[in-house]
C-alpha positions as CSV (number, residue, x, y, z in Angstrom):
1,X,151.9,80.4,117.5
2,X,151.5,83.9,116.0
3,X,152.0,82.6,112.4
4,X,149.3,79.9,113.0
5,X,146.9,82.1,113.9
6,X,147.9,84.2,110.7
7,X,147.5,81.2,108.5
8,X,144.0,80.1,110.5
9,X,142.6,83.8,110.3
10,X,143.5,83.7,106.2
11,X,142.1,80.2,105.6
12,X,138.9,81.5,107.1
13,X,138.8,84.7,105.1
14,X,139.1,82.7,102.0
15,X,136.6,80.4,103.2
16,X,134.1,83.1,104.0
17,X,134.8,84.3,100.3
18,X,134.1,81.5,99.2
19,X,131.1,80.5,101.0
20,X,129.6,83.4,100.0
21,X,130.1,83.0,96.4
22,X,128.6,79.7,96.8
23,X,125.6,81.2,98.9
24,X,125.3,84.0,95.9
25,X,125.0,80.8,93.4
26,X,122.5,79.1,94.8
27,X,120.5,82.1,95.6
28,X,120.5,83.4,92.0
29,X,120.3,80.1,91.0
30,X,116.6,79.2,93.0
31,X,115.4,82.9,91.7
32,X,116.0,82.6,87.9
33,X,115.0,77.9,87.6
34,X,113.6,77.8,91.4
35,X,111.7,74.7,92.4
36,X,107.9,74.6,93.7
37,X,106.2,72.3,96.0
38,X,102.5,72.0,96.9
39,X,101.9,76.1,96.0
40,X,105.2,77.4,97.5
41,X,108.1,78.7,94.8
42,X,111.6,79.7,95.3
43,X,111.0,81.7,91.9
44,X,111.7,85.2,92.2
45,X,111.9,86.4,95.6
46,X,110.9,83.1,97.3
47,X,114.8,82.3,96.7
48,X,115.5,85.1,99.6
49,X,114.7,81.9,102.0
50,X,118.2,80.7,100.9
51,X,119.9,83.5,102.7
52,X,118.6,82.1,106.1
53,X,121.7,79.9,105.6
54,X,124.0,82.7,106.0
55,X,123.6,83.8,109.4
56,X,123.9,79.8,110.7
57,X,127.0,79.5,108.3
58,X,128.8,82.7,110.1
59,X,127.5,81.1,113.8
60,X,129.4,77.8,112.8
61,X,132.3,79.5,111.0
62,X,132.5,81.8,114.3
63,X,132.7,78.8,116.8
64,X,135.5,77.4,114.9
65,X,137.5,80.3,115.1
66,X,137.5,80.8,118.1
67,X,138.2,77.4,119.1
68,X,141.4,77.4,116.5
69,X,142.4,81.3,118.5
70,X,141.9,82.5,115.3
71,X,141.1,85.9,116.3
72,X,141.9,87.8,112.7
73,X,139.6,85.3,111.4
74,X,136.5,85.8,113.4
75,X,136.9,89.9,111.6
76,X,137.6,88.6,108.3
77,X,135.3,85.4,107.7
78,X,132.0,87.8,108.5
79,X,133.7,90.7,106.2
80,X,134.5,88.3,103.0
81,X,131.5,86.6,103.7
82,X,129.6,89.5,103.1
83,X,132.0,90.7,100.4
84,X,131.2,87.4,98.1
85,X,127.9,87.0,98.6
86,X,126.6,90.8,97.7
87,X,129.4,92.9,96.3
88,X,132.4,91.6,94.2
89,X,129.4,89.2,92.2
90,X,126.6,92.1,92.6
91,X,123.6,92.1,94.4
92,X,120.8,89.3,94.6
């Protein structure tokens, strides 16, 4: 039981990493070669609407730690999250 929860809680923190790597990507990504439509642009700091997908990505990664008990995880996802998406590759 115990180790389970130690191997759920360090899958999430390496997903959290990596979903905010991935979150950092697209982000720099729709900043620098953003797409427009009708008048809008995600050029420059348009792209900023991106990040609304963080706080619905830790809701969802949140629910399913706590459904698998894993209660390291529900610390760590948020933390790596975080961690990926504006500190180890810089900010935005």
């Amino acid at each position: 039981m115990q180790a389970r929860m130690l191997k759920d809680s360090s899958t999430a923190a390496a997903i959290g990493l990596l979903v905010g790597f991935a979150l950092h990507a697209v982000t720099v990504y729709a900043r620098d070669h953003g797409p427009a439509w009708a008048g809008y642009s995600l050029r420059g700091n348009g792209a900023i609407v991106v990040l609304l997908l963080a706080p619905l990505v830790l809701v969802v990664a949140e629910v399913v730690c706590l459904r698998h008990r894993a209660w390291l995880g529900m610390l760590a996802f948020p933390l790596t999250m975080l961690l990926g998406l504006f500190v180890i590759l810089g900010g935005v």
